[in-house]
N, C-alpha and C positions, 0 to 999 in steps of 0.2 A: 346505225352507227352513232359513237357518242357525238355530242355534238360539241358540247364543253371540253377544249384541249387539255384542263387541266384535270381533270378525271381518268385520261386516258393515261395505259402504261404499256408503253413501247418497248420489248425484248431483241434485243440482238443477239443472236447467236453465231460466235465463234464456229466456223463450220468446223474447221480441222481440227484445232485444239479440243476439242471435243469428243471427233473423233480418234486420234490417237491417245487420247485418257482412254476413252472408253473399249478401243483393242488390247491398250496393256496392261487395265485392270483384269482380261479374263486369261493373260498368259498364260499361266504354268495349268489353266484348266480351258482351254481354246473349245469354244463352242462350232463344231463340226457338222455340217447338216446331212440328208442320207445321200447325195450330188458329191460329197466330200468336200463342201465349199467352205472354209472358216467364215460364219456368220459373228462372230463377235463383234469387229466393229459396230457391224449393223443392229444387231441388239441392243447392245451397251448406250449408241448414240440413241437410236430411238425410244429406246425405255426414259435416258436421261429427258428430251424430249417431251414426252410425256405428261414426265412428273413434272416439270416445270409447269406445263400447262395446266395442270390439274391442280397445282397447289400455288402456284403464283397468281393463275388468271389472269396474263395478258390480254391487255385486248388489242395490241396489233404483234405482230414477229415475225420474222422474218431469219433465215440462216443462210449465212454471208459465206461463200466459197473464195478462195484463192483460184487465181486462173491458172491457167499453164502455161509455160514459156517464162517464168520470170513478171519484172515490175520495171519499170522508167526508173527504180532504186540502178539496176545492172547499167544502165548507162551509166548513172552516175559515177558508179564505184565499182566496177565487171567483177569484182573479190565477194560482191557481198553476197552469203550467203553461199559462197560455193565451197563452204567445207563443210556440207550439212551431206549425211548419208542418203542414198536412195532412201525413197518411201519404201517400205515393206511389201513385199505383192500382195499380201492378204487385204492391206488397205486398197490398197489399188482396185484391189477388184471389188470391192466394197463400194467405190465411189458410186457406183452407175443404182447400184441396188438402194444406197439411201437414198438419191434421186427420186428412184421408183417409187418408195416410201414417202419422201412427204410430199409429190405430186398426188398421191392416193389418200393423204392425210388434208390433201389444199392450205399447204404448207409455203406461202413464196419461198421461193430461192434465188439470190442475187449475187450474179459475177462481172466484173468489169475488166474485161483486158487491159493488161499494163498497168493496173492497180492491185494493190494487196487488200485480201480483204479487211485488215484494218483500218485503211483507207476510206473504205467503202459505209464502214463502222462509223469513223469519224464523221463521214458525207451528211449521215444518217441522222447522228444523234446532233450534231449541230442543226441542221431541220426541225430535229424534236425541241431543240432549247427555246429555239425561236417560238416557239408556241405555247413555251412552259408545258413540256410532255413531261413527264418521268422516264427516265430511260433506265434500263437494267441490261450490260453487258453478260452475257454467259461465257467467262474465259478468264482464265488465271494469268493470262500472258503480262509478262510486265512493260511491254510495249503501248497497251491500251490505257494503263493509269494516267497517262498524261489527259488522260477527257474525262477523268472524274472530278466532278462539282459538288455542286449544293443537289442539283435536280438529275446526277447520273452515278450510278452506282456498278460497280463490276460481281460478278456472285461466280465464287466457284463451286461448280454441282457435285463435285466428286470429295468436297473437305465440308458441304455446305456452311460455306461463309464467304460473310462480302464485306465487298471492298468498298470500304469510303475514305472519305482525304485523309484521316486519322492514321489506315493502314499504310496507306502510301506513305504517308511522312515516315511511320514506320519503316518501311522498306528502302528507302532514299532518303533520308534524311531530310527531304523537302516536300514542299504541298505539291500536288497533281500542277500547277499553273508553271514549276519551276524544273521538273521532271525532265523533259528535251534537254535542260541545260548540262545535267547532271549524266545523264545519259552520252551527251555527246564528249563529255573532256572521258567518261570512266569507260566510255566504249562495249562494247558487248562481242566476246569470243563464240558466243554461239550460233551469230550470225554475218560475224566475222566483219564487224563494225569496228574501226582502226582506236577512235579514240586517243588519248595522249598517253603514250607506255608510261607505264610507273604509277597512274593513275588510277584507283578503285574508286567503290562509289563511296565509299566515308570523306578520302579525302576532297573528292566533286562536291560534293555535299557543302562541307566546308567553304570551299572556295565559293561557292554559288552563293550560300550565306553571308559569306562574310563580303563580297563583291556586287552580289545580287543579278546577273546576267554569263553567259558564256563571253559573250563581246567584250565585257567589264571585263574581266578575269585576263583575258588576253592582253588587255590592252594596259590591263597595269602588271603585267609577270612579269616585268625589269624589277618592280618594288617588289616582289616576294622574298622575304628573309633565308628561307633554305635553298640554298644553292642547287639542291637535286630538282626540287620540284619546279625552281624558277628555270633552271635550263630546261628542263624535259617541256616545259610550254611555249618556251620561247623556240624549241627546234622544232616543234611539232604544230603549229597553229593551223597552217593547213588540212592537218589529218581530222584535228578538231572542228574544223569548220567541214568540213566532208561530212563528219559524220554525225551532224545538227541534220544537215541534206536527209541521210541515210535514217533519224528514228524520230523526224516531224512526221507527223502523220498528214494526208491531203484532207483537207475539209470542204471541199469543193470539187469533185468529181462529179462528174457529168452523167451523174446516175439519170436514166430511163422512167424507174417507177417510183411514181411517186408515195409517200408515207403514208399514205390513207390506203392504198390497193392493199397495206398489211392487215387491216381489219382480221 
């Protein structure tokens, strides 16, 4: 094992994101096995897998699952998340098989009930910061940019390209440090995060900018000069601050195994 923190480079892998790229890149041509089982997930993710390892050379990683039953998120807000369609059975039955696979690969695998596993992500790579590790997320999700630094990068396997603060600012208008603020006024309909109606993420952006915090923002929307935008914060603050709750990510979960058993 290295012994020198900063040499080492720490992969986190997005388990589902991952997985559901890699089932519906082989849609319209589904990999079938002679049991008639759709193996595409399992392919897809394991090949992606693979190559990372083969061409990245981590030397620790680890792929981070979502549990089942939800997140301590559904307390907070019982809406979130509940317009997202069933999983697909093909994933489904996929799950147990990629288990199988990187148990047989001596691949950790880590889940946390009542945690998402970006959650578990954050747990992780804030551990590695503390040691000056490099971290490389595997996930396109734009929930995880909020943890991109100097020393942590996000890589999508299926566009190969990564993400650093540059992108981010890109995509939100603001660096990775300022990302929650912008995310909580512009909301997120695909996980059914409330946010302030009337609010995208240019105009968050904006605000976040020009105020510099979501609190900021609140607490001066009597002074906003447009009438649409200064009402819709001023009626909606609530929903805003719910959903700061809803896309901070936990950086302190009470993870089990520790960052070196990834070797």
């Amino acid at each position: 094992m290295l012994s020198n923190d900063s040499e080492k480079k720490l992969f986190l892998i997005d388990a589902y994101a991952l997985i559901f790229r890699a089932y519906y890149a082989f849609i319209k041509n589904p990999r079938i096995n002679s049991k008639g089982i759709n193996t595409s997930a399992v392919f897809g993710f394991v090949n992606a897998v693979l190559e990372i390892i083969r061409i990245e050379k981590p030397t620790h990683l680890a792929v981070v699952f979502d549990p089942p039953g939800g997140s301590f998120r559904n307390k907070v807000y019982p809406e979130y998340k509940a317009n997202r369609d069933a999983t697909p059975e093909d994933i489904v039955l996929s799950i147990p098989l990629i288990h199988k696979v990187l148990e047989g690969l001596n691949i950790p695998t880590r889940m946390e009930m009542g945690y998402e596993a970006d959650d578990l992500i954050a747990t992780y790579k804030e551990q590695a910061s503390k040691r000056n590790i490099k971290v490389t997320i595997i996930s396109s999700d734009k929930d995880l940019m909020q943890l991109v630094d100097e020393n942590t990068f996000m890589m999508d396997t299926m566009k190969d390209k990564y993400i650093g603060k540059e992108e981010v600012k890109e995509k939100f208008g603001v660096y990775p440090d300022k990302v929650i603020d912008v995310q909580s006024l512009a909301g997120d309909s695909s996980d059914n995060i409330p946010g302030v109606p009337g609010i995208g993420i240019k105009t968050a952006a904006e605000l976040i900018n020009q105020f510099g915090s979501l609190e900021k923002v609140l607490e001066n929307a009597s002074s906003i000069k447009q009438p649409k935008r200064r009402q819709t914060l001023l009626d909606n603050k609530d929903k805003a601050l719910i959903s700061k709750k809803l896309v901070t990510l936990k950086k302190d979960v009470p993870v089990k195994t520790p960052l070196d058993e990834f070797a």
